[in-house]
C-alpha positions in Angstrom: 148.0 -80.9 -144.4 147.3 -83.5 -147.0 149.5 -86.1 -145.1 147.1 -85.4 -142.3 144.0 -85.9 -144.1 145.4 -89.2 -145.9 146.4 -90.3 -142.2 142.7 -89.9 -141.0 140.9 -91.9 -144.6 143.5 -94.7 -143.9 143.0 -95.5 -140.4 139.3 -95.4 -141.0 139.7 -97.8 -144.5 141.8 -99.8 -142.8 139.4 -100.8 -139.8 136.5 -101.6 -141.7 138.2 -103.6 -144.4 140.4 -105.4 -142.1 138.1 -106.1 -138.8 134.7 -106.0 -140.2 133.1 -105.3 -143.8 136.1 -107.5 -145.7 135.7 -111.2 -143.3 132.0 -110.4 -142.4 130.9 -109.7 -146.4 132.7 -113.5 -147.6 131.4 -114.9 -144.7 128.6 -113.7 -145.9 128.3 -114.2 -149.6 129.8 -118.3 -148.6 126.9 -119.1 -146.2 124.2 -117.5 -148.7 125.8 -119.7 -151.2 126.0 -122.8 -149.4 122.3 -122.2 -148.2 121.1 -122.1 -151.5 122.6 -124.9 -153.2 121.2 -127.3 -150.2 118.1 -125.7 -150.5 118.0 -126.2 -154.2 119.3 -129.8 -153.2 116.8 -130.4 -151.3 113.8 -129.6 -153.4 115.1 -131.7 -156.3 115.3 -134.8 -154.0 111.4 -134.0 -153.0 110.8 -133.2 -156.9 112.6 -137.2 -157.8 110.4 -138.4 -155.2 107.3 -136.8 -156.6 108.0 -138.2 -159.4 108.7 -141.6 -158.7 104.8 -141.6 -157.0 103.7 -140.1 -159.8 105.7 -142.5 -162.2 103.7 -145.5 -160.3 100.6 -144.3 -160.1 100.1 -143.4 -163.7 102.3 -147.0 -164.7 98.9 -148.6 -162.8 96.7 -147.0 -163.9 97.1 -147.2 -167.8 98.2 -151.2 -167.0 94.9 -151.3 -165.8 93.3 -149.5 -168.2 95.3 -151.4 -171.2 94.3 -155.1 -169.2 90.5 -153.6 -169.9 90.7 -153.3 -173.9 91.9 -156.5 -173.4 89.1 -158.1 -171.6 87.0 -156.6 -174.1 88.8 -157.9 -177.2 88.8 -161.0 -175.8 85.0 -161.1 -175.1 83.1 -162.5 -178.7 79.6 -161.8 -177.1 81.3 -158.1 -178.0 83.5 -158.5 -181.2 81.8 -160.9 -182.9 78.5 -159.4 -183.7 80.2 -156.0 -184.5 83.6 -157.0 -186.0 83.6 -160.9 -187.1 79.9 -161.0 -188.5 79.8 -160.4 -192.4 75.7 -159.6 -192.3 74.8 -156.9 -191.0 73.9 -157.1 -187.3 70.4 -157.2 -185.9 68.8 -154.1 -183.8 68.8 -157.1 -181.4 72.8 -157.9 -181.3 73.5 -154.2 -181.3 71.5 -153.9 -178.3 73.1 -156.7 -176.6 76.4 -155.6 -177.4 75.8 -151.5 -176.1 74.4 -153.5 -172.6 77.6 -155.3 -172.6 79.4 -152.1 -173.1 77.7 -150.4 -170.6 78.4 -153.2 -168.1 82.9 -153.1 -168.6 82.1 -149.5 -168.1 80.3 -149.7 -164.6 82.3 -152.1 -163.6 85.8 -150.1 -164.9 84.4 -147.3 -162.3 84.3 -149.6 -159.9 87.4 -150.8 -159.9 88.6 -146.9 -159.6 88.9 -147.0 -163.1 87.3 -143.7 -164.3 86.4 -144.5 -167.9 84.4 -141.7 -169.7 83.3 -144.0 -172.6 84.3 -146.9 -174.6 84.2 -147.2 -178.4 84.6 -150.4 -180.9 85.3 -149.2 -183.7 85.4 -151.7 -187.6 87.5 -151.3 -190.3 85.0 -149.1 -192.0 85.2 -146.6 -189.0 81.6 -147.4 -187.8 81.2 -147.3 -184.0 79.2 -149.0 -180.9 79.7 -146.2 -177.9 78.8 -146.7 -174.4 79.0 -143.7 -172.2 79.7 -140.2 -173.5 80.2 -141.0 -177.3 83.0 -138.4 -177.9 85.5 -140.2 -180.2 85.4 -139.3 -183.4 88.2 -141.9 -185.6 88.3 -139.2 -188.9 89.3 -136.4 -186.2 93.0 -138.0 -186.2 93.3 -139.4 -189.3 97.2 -140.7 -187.7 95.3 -142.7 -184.7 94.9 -146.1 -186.4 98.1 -146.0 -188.3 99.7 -145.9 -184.7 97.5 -148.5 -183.3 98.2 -150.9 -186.2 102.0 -150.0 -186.0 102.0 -151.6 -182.3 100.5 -154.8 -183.4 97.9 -155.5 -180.5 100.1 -153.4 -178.0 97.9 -150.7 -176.0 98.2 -147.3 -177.4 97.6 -143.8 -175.5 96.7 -140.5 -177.9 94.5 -138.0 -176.9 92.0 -135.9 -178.6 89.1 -132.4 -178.1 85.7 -132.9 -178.5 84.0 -129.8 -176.5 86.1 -131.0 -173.7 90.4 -132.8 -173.7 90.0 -136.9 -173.6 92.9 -139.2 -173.1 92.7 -142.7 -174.6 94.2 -146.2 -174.9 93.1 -148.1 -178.4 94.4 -151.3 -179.2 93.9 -153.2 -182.6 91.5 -156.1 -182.9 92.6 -159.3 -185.4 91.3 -162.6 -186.3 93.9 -165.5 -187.1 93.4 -167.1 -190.8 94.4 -170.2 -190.3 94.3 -171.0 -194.0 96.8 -168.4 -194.9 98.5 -168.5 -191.7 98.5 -164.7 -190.8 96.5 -162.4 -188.6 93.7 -159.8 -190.0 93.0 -156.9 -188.8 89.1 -156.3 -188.2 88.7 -152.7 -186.5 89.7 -151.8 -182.6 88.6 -151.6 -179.1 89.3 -147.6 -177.2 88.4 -146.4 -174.0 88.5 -142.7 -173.4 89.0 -141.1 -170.1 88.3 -137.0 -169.1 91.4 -135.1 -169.0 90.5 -133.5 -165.3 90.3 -137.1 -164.6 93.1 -138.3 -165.8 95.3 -135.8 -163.9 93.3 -136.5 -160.4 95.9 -140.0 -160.8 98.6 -138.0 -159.2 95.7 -136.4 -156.4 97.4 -138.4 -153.6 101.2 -137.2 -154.7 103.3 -134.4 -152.2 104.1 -131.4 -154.2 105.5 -128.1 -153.0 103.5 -125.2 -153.6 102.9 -123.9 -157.0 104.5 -127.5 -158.4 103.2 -128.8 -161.4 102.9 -132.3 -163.2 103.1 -132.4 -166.6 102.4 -135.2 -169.1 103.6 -134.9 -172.6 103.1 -137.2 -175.8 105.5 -137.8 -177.7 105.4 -135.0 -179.8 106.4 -132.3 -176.7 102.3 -131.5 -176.7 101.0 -130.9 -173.0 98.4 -133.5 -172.9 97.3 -133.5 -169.1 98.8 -131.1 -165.8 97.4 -130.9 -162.2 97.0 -127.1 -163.8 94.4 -127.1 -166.7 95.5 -124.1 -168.4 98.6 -125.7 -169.5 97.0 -128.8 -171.4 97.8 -128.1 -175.4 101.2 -125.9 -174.9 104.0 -127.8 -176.3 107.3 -128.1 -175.4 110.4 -127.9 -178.2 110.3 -131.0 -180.2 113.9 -131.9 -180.5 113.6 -132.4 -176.4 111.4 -135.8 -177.5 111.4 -138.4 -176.5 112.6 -137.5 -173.1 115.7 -139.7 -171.6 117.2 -139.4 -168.3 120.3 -137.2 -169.7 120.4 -135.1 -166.8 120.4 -131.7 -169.2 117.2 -129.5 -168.1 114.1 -128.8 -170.0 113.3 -125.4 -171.5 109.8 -125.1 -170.4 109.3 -121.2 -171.5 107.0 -122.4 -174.3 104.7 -124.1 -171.3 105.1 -121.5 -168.8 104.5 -117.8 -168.5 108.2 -115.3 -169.1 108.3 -114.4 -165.3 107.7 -118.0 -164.5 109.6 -120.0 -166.8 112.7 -120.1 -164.2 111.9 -123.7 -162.8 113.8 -126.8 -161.2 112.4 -129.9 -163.4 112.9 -133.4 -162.9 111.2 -136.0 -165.6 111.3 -139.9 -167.0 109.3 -141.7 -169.7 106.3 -143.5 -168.9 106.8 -147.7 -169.3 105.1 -149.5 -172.2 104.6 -145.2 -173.8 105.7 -143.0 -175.3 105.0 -140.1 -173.1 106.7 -138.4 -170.4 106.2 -136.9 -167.1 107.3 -134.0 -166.0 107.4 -132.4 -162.0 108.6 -128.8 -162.0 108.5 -126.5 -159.3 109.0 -122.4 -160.0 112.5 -121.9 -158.7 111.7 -118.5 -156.8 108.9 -121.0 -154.5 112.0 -123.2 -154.0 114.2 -120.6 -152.9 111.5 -119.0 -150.7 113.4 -120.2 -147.6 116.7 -119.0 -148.8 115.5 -115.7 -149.2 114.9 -115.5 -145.2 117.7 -117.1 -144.9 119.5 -114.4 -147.0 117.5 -111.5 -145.1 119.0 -112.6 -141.5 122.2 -113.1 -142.7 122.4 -109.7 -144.3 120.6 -108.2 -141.6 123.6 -109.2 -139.2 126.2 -108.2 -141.4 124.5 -104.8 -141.9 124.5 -104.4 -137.7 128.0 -105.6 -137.9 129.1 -102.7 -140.2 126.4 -100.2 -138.7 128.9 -101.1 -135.4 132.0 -100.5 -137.5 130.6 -97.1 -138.9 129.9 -95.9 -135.5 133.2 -96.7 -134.4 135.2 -95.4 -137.2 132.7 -92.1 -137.3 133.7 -91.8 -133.7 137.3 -92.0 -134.4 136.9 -89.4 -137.0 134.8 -87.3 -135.3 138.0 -86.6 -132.4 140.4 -86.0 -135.6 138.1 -83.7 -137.6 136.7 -82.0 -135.0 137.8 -78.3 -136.3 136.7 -79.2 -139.7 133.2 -80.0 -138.6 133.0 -76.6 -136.4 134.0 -75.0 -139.6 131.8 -76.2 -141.5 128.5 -75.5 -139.3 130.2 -71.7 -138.6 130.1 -70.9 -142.4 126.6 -72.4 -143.1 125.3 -70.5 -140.5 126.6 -67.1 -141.7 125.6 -67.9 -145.3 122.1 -68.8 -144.3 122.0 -65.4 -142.4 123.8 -63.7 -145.6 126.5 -62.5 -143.6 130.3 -63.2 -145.0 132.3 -60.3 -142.6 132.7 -63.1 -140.1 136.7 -62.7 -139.9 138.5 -62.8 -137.6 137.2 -65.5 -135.7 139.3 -66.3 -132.1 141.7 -68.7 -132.6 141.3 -72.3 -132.0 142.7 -74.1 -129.0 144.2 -76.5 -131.7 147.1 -75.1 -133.5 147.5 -77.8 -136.7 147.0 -77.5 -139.7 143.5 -78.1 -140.1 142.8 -74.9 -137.2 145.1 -72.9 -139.9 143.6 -74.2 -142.9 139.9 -72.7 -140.8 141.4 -69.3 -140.4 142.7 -69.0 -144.4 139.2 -69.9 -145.1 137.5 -67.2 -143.1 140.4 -64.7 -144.3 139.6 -65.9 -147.9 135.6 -65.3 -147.5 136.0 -62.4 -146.1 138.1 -61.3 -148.6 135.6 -62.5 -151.5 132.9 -60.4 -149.9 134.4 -57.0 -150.1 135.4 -57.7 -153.6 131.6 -58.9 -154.5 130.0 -55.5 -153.0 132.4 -53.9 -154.9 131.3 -55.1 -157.5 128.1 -55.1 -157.1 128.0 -51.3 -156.4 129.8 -50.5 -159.6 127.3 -52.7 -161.7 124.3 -50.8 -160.1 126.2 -47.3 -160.7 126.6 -48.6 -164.5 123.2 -49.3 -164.9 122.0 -46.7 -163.3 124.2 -44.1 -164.8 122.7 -46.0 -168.2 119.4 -45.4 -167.4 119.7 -42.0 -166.6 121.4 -41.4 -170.1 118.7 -43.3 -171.9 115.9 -41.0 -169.4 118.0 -37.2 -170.9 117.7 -38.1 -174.1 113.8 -36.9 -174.2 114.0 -35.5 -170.2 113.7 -31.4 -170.9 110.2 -30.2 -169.6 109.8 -27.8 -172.7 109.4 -30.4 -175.1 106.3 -31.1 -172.9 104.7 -27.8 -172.5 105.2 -27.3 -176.5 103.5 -30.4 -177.1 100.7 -28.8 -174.8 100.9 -25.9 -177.0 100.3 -27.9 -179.9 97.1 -30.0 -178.4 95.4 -26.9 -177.7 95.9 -25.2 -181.6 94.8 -28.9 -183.0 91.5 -28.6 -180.8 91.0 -25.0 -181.6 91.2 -26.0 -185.0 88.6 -29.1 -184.8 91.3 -31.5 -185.8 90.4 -34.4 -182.4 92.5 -36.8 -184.1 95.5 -35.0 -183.9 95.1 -33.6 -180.4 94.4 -37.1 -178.9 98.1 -38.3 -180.3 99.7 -34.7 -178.7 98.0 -35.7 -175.5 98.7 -39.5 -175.5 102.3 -38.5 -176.3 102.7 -35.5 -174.1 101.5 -38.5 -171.4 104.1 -40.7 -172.3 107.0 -37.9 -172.0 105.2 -36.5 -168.4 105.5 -40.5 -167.2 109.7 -40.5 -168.0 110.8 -36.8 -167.0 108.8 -37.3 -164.2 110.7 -36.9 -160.5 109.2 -40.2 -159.3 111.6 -43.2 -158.3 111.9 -45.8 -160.9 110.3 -48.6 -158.2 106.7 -47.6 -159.0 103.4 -49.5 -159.3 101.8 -51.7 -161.5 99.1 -49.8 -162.0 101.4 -46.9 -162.6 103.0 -48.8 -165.8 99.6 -50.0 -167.3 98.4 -46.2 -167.5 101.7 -45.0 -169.5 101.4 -48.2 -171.5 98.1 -47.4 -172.6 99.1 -43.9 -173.4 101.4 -45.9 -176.1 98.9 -48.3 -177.1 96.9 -45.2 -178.0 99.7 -43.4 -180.3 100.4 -47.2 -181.9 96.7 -47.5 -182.1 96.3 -44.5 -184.3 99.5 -45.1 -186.6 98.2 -49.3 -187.4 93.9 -48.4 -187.2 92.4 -52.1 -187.3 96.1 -53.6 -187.8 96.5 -53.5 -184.0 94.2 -55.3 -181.2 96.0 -55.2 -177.5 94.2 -56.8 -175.1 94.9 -56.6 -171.0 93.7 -59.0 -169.1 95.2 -58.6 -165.5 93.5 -58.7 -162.1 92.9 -55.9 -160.0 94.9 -57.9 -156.8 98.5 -57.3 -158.8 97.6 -53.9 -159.1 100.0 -52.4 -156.5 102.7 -55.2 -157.0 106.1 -53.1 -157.4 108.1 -53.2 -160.7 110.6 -50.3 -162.1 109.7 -48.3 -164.7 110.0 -48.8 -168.6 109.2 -52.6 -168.4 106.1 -53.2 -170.6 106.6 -50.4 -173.0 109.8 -51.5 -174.6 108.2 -55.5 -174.5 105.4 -54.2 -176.4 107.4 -52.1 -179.0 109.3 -55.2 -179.7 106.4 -57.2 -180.3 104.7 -54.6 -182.8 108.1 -53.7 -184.6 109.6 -57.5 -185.0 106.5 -59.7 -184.6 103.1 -57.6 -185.9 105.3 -55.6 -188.6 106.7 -59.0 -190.2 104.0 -61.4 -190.4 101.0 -60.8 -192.4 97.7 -60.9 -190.8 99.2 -60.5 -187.5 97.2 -58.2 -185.1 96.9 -59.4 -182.1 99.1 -58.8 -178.3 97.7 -60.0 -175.1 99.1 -59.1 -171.7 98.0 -61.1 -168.8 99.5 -61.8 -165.1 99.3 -64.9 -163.3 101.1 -65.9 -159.6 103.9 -67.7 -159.5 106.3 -69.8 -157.2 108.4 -66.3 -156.7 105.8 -63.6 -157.3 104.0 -62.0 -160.2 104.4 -63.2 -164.2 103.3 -60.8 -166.3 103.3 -62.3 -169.7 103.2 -60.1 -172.9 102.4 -62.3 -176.2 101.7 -61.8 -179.7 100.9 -63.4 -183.1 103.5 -62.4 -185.0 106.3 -63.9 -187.1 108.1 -65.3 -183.7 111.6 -65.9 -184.0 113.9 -68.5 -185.7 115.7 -71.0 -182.7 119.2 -69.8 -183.6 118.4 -66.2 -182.5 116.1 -67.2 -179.7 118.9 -69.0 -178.2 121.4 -66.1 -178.9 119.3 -63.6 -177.0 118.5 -66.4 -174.2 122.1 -66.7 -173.4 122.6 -63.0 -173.6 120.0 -62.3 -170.7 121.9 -64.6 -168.7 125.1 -63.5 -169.9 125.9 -60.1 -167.4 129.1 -58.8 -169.7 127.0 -59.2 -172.6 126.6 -56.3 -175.5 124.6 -57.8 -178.4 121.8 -57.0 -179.9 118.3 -56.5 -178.5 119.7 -53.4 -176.1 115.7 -53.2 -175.0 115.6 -56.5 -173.8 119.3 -56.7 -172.2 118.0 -53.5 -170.9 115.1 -54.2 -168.8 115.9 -57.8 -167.8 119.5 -56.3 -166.0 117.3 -53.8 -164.3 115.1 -56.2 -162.4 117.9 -58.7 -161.9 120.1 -55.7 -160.2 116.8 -54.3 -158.0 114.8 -57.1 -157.2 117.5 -60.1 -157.8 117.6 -63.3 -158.7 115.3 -65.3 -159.8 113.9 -61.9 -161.2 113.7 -60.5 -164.7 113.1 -61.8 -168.2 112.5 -65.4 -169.8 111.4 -65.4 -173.2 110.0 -68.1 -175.7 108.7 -68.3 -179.2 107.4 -70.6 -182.5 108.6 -69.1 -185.9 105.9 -67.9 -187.7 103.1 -68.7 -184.9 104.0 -66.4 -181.6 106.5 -65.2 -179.8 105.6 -64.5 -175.6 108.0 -62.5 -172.9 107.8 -63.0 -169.5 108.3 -60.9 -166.8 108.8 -62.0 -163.2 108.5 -59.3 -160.4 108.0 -60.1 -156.6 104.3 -60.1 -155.4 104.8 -57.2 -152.5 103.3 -54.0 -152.4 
């Protein structure tokens, strides 16, 4: 037999891997590779081309810009009133000057040069604007030491004032020819808007959701074609950027779930700022992923083919297996195990022999099980009936009749309402009735209890029912509150202090009826809540709590499962028992 069954997993292992799944899946797995990495090619070689554009058209620009400071430190109608005179200038030269101003400004727009003001500023950091009159020189106290460090040479910084400016500054001297040296007397800056600034690189191709990034030379963001990333910085030791061909960490620039990016970047000539193109890497790979998607979609046909082949190839060796199978799932659905013998297969293997020592063995297993199950009932039964003769004999009940009458003859109302509430209870167990009675039924001998309970505690004891008239005629066996309550008076009310209170309530359920009874006594510690737990579910058990163990067997045996008992409880705050019964009258 198991050399037949290790025949039929090998022939069907060794078609798929060999034929299909094994060749199709590297096949597979190489092209989705290959894909990728030219994809990924690809957009780097648009990303290098990006930049070169972007490269140029900023290198212009700032030449241009740069070739402006110098037109105006060249111009003395300009510097010489404001930095070469040592009187102070008149309300007429600074007029003069401001028009002159205004005029390199017009004419820097023109020329697509999109200034946003420029500034002269002397040695004692008092300025001529023209135009927006945002640069403030004590703002960056660093700014001049930089322009003076580069001699003349243009220098680009940036700097906020209500709004992100980018600026070129170079330093104004005079020769002494006396001395032979050069003097500094202040310097010449023209600002520019940042949104500006970054409309340069307008006319470059990007892929979607690219970005271009310039950076100073401190790693600090100082324009992007996406505002919300001027001011982030980048890791410092990454400055100045080289062409080293190691990648940038741009997760201090860029959001966690976007920091994944392809990046390509080179330093801006006469600078020392970079620019940077990056491209998210899951826009790159956008076209690999359909790629990917039809190239696992035919390898999932492929092996969809090879299933259905090898499933039909199993299907003629396992044949009596599957009619096995569906025979005994039908006759456990129905409940019915005295299905042997069944005729003999037409097949005579060892799987048709291996079907008939199964039905043999089930049928087996159900005789044994109603045996069982008929000596349980007569054991609990036989239980039951032991507990019931202890207190069954009717004379006890017509004596306790006796002795009602004498107490009312005697005026003593007290004592005759505990002989009547207790001659009740005895009437309710020697009584001929079947033990599958009504709910109602039970409630009346419970209060009969309640009343006896009632008179022994006075005010100690409040019971309160709370159940609807609609489970009145549900069926449950008899003895099932009673002992529930008596537990909760004896081991919950008696032991805690102050406690007074048990509350029985019913409620549906996914099964039936839950009748809950709870009280507010001293509950009960987790070690022995979790012995009695496992001795309800625990059939051969004999511990403790014979009350419980007692009732919970009895519904389990006459109603089933999921019928009987669940209990739970908080030490010191309450303890509640459940009781599940099936919602039929």
């Amino acid at each position: 037999m198991l050399k037949t069954v290790r025949s039929v997993r090998t022939q069907i292992l060794i078609l798929l891997l060999a034929f299909i799944i094994a060749p199709t899946t590297i096949i597979s797995i190489f092209t989705i590779s290959k894909s990728t990495d030219m994809i990924e090619q690809n957009a780097m070689d648009l990303m290098e081309t990006a930049l070169g554009h972007s490269k140029e058209n900023m290198s212009n620009f700032m030449n241009d810009a740069a070739d402006a400071t110098l037109t105006i430190m060249t111009n003395d109608a300009i510097i010489g009133p404001i930095l070469k005179m040592d009187k102070p200038r008149s309300v007429q030269q600074s007029i003069a000057v401001a028009n002159l101003l205004e005029k390199y400004l017009y004419e820097l727009k023109v020329h697509g040069v999109i200034a946003k003001e420029i500034a002269v500023i002397n040695l004692s950091n008092e300025i001529i604007y023209s135009g927006a009159s945002t640069f403030r020189p004590d703002a960056d106290l660093n700014w001049y030491g930089q322009v003076d460090r580069l001699n003349g040479k243009p220098y680009w910084g940036s700097y906020e004032n209500n709004g992100k400016y980018i600026y070129v500054a170079r330093k104004v001297q005079t020769y002494i020819k006396s001395a032979d040296r050069f003097e500094p007397l202040g310097a010449v800056l023209i600002s520019f808007d940042e949104n500006d600034f970054s409309s340069i690189n307008s006319s470059v191709k990007l892929a979607h959701n690219s970005e271009i990034l310039i950076a100073n030379g401190d790693g600090q963001m100082i324009s992007s074609s996406d505002p919300t990333l001027v001011g982030s910085s980048l890791p410092a030791e990454m400055f100045p950027l080289a062409r080293q061909g190691n990648r940038i960490d741009l997760s201090p620039v860029f959001a966690q779930n976007e920091a994944s990016r392809l990046t390509v970047y080179d330093t801006i000539p006469n600078s020392d700022w970079s620019i940077i193109v990056s491209s998210p890497v899951d826009d790159v790979l956008h076209t690999q992923r359909s790629i990917s998607r039809i190239i696992l979609l035919s390898t999932g046909l492929c092996v969809i083919v090879a299933f259905i082949l090898a499933a039909f190839l199993a299907h003629r060796m396992t044949l009596p297996l599957k009619q096995l199978s569906k025979e005994v799932k039908r006759q456990i659905k129905s409940g019915d195990f005295s299905f042997w013998p069944l005729p003999a297969s037409r097949r005579q293997d060892e799987i048709a022999d291996l079907g008939q020592g199964f039905y043999r063995l089930v049928a087996d297993l159900n005789e044994t099980k109603n045996m069982m199950h008929q000596a349980e009932m007569m054991k609990r039964e036989a239980e039951f009936e032991a507990m019931k003769s202890k207190i069954k004999p009717h004379f006890l009940y017509n004596s306790l009749e006796s002795i009602r009458m004498l107490a009312v003859i005697n005026k003593d109302p007290v004592t005759a309402d505990m002989i009547k509430s207790l001659g009740h209870l005895f009437r309710y167990i020697i009584t001929n009735q079947k033990n599958n009675i009504t709910l109602a039924d039970e409630l009346e001998y419970l209060h009969s209890y309640i009343n006896l309970q009632r008179l022994r505690y006075e005010d100690r004891l409040k019971v309160e029912i709370d159940i609807s008239g609609e489970w009145m005629n549900a069926r449950i066996q008899k003895l099932v509150l009673q002992p529930l309550v008596e537990n909760s008076i004896e081991h919950g009310i008696n032991r805690k202090r102050g406690a007074e209170l048990i509350r029985i309530t019913a409620s549906r359920s996914e099964h039936g009826v839950l009748l809950q009874v709870w009280d507010d006594g001293a509950g009960i510690d987790p070690d022995t809540l979790a012995s009695i737990r496992a001795s309800l579910e625990d059939p051969q058990s004999n511990k403790d709590h014979i009350g419980l163990l007692n009732v919970h067997r009895r519904l389990r045996l006459h109603f089933g499962e999921p019928y009987g008992l669940t209990i739970d409880s908080e030490p010191g705050v309450y303890t509640s028992v459940f009781v599940l019964i099936p919602e039929r009258e």
